[in-house]
C-alpha positions as CSV (number, residue, x, y, z in Angstrom):
1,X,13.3,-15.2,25.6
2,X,13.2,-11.5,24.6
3,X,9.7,-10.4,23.3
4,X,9.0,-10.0,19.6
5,X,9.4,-7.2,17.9
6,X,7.9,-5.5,15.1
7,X,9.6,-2.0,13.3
8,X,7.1,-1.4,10.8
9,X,8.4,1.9,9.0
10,X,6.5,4.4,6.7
11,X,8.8,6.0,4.9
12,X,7.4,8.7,2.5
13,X,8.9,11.6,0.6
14,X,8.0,15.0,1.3
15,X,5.7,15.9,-1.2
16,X,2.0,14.9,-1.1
17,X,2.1,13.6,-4.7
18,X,5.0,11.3,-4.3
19,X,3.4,9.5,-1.3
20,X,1.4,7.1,-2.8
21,X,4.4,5.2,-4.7
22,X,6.7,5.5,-1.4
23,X,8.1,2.3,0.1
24,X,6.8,0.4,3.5
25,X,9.5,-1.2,5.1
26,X,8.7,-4.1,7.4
27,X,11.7,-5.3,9.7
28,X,11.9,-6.9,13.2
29,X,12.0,-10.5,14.8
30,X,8.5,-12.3,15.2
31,X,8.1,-16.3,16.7
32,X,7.3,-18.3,13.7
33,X,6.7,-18.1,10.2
34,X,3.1,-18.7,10.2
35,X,3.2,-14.9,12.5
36,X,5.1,-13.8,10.0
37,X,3.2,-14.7,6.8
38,X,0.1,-13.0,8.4
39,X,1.4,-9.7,8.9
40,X,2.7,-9.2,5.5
41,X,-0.8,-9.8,4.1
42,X,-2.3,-7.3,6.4
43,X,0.3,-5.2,5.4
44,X,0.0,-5.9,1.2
45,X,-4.5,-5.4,2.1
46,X,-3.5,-2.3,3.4
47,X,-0.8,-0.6,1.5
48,X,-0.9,-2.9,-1.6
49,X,1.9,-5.7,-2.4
50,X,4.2,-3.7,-4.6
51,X,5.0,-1.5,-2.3
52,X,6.1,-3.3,1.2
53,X,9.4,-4.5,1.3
54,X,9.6,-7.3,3.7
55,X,13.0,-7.1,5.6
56,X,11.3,-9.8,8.9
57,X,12.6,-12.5,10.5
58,X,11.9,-15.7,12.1
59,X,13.8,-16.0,16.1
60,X,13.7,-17.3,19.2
61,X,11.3,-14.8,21.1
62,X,8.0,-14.6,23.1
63,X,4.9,-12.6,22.9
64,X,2.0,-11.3,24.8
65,X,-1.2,-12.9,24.7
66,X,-3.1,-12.6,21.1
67,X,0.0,-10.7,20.0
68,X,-0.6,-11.0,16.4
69,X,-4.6,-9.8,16.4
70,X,-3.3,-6.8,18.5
71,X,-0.8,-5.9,16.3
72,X,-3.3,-6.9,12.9
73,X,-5.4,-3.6,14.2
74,X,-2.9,-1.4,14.3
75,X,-2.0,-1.9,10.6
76,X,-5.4,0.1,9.6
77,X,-5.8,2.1,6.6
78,X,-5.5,5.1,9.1
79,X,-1.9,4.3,8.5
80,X,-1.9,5.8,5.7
81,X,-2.5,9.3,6.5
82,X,0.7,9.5,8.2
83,X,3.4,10.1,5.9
84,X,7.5,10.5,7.0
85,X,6.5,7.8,10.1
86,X,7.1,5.0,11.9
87,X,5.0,2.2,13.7
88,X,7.0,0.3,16.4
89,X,5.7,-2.8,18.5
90,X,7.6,-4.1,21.0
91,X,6.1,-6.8,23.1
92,X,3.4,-4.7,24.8
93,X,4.9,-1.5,23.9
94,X,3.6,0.6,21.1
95,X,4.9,4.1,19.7
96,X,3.9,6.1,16.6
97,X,5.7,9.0,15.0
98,X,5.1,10.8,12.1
99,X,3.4,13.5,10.6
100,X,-0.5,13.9,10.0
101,X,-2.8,16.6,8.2
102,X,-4.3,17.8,10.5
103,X,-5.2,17.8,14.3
104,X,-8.7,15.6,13.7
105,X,-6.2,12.8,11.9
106,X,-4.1,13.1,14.8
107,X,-6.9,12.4,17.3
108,X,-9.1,9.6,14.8
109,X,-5.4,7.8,14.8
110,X,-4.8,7.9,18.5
111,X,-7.9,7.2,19.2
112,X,-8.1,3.7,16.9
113,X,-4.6,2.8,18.4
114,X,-6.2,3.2,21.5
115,X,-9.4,1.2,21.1
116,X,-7.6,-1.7,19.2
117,X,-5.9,-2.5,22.4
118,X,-5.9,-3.8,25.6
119,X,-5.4,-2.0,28.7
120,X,-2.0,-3.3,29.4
121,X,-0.8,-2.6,26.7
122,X,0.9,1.2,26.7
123,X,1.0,3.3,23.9
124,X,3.5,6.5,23.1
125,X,1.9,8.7,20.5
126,X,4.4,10.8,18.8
127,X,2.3,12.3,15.7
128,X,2.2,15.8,14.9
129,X,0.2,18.1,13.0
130,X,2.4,19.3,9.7
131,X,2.3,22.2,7.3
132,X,2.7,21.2,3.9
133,X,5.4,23.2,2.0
134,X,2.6,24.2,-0.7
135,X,0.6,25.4,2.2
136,X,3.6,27.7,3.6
137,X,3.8,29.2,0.1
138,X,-0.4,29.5,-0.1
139,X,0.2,31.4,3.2
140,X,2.4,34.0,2.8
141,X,1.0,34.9,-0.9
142,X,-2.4,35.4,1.5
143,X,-4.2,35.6,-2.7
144,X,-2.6,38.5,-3.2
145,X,-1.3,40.1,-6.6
146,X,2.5,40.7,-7.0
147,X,2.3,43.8,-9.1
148,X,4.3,44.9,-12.5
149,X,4.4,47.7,-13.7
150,X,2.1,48.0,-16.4
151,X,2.9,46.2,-19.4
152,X,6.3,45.3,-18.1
153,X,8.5,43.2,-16.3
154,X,9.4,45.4,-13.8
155,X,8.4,45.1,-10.2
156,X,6.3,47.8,-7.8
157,X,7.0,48.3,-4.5
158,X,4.0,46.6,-3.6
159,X,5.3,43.7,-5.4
160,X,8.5,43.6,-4.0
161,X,7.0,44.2,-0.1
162,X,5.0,40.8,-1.3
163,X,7.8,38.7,-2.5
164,X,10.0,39.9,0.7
165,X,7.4,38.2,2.9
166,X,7.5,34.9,0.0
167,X,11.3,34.8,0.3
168,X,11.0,34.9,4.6
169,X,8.9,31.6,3.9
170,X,10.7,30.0,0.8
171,X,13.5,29.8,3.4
172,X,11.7,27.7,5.6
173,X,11.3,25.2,2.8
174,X,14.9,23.3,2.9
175,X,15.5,20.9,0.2
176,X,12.1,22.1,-1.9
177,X,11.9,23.2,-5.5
178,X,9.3,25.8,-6.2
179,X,8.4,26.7,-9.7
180,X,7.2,30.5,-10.4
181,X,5.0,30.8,-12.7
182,X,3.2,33.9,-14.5
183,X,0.0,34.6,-15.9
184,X,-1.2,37.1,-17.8
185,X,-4.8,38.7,-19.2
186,X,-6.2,38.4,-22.6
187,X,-5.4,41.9,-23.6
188,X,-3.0,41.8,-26.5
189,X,-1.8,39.2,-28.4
190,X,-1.1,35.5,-26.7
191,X,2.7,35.6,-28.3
192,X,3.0,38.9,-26.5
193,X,1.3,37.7,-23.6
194,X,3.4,34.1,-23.3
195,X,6.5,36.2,-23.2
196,X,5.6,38.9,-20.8
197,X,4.6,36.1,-18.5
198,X,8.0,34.5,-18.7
199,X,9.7,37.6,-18.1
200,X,7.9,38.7,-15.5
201,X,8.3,34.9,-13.7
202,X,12.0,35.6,-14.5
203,X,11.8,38.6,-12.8
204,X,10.3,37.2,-10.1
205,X,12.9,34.1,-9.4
206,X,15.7,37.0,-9.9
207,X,14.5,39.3,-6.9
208,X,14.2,36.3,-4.7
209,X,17.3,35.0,-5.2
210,X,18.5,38.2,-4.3
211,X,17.2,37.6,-0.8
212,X,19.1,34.4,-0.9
213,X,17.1,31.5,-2.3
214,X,18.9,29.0,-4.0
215,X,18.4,29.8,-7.5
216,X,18.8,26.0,-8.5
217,X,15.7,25.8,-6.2
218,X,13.6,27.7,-8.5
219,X,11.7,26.6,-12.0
220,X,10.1,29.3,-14.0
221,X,7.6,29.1,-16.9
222,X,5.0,31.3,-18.8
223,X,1.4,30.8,-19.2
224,X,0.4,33.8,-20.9
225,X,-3.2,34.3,-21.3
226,X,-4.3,30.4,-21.2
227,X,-4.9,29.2,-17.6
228,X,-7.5,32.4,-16.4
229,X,-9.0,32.3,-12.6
230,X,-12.0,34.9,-13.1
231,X,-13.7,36.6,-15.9
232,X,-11.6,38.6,-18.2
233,X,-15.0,40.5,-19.6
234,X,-14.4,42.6,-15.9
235,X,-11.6,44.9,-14.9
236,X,-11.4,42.9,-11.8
237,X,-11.4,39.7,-13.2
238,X,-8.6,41.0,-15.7
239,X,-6.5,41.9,-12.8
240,X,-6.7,38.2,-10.9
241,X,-5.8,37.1,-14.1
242,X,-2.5,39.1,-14.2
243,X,-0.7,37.1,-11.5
244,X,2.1,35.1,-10.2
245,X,2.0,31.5,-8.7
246,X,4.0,29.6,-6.8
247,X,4.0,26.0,-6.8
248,X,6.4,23.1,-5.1
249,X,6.9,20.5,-7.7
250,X,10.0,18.4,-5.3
């Protein structure tokens, strides 16, 4: 008799917001129905019913010792901070890939896989700590204001030194759209100020494809005057106001 085998796989897409709506596909061979029945409920508690897609079956195969109540711990809500990942049981062997948060959520995993089981059984921890793509593009804009020329659409050097350094990262970022989007102050009218932020987020998308960002990649909208970050009473708070943002929205 081989030994069973569990392939439980967490596929999620790449951005944070799609996660929650993502597929878990459950596949592999386990001894009887009865084993079979019980890890799709632990899986439906943990990740809710709609979203597991049972792909088991029933063979002829053998398992260690208190096989299922092993691999019942494992399915933890802890799970679920792994996105783009995969959860493989094999007899006595155990491996986890995917990508976590953070380095804490990588240890807090391990160490539940770790204390769930017994000593013979061995486990190969493959998690890694990931970036997110909106925190690549947070990075390398470091809060700082791409800068127009005043009352225009037309970039400084300062600004274009700054969107140099966004396009260098953008190109990390295969596959991800990334919508530009500028603000303005309160100065002036809001008609005036919807279209200057438009323009200048036109701008923006136009000098970065230039460095060779798809431009089908890019989104670009306007907020004018309506979405402020600090106190347009101030110069300063004027000035934060006056800005760009980059967002991935795919």
């Amino acid at each position: 008799m081989k030994l069973s085998a569990l392939i439980l796989s967490v596929l999620f897409s790449g951005a944070a917001h799609a996660q929650q709506e993502a597929p878990v596909v459950v596949s592999g061979t386990v001894a009887d129905e009865a084993t079979r029945a019980a890890l799709l409920e632990r899986l439906r508690s943990v990740y809710g019913a709609a979203r597991v897609v049972d792909q088991l079956s029933v063979g002829t195969v053998a398992a260690p010792a208190n096989w299922n109540e092993y691999v019942a711990k494992l399915i933890n809500p802890n799970l679920k901070l792994v996105s783009r990942g995969e959860l493989k049981v094999e007899g006595s062997k155990v491996s986890l890939r995917g990508d976590v948060a953070s380095e804490e959520q990588r240890r807090q995993i391990a160490g539940d896989i770790a204390a769930s089981l017994n000593p013979t059984y061995t486990v190969n921890n493959g998690l890694r700590v990931a970036v997110s793509e909106q925190g690549v593009l947070d990075a390398a804009l470091a809060d700082r204001i791409i800068e127009f020329e005043s009352g225009k659409a037309a970039l400084t050097e300062a600004g274009m030194a700054v969107l140099d350094q966004m396009s260098a990262a953008m190109q990390k970022l295969k596959g991800v759209k990334v919508e530009v989007i500028g603000h303005t102050d309160n100065a002036g009218s809001r008609a005036g100020n919807l279209s200057l932020s438009q323009a200048r987020a036109e701008a923006v998308k136009a000098y970065i494809v230039g460095k060779g960002i798809a431009a089908d990649s890019i989104a670009v909208s306007g907020e004018g005057p309506d979405r402020p970050v600090a106190d347009n009473r101030t110069p300063e708070g004027k000035a934060r106001n006056r800005r760009i943002e980059f967002k991935v929205i795919q």
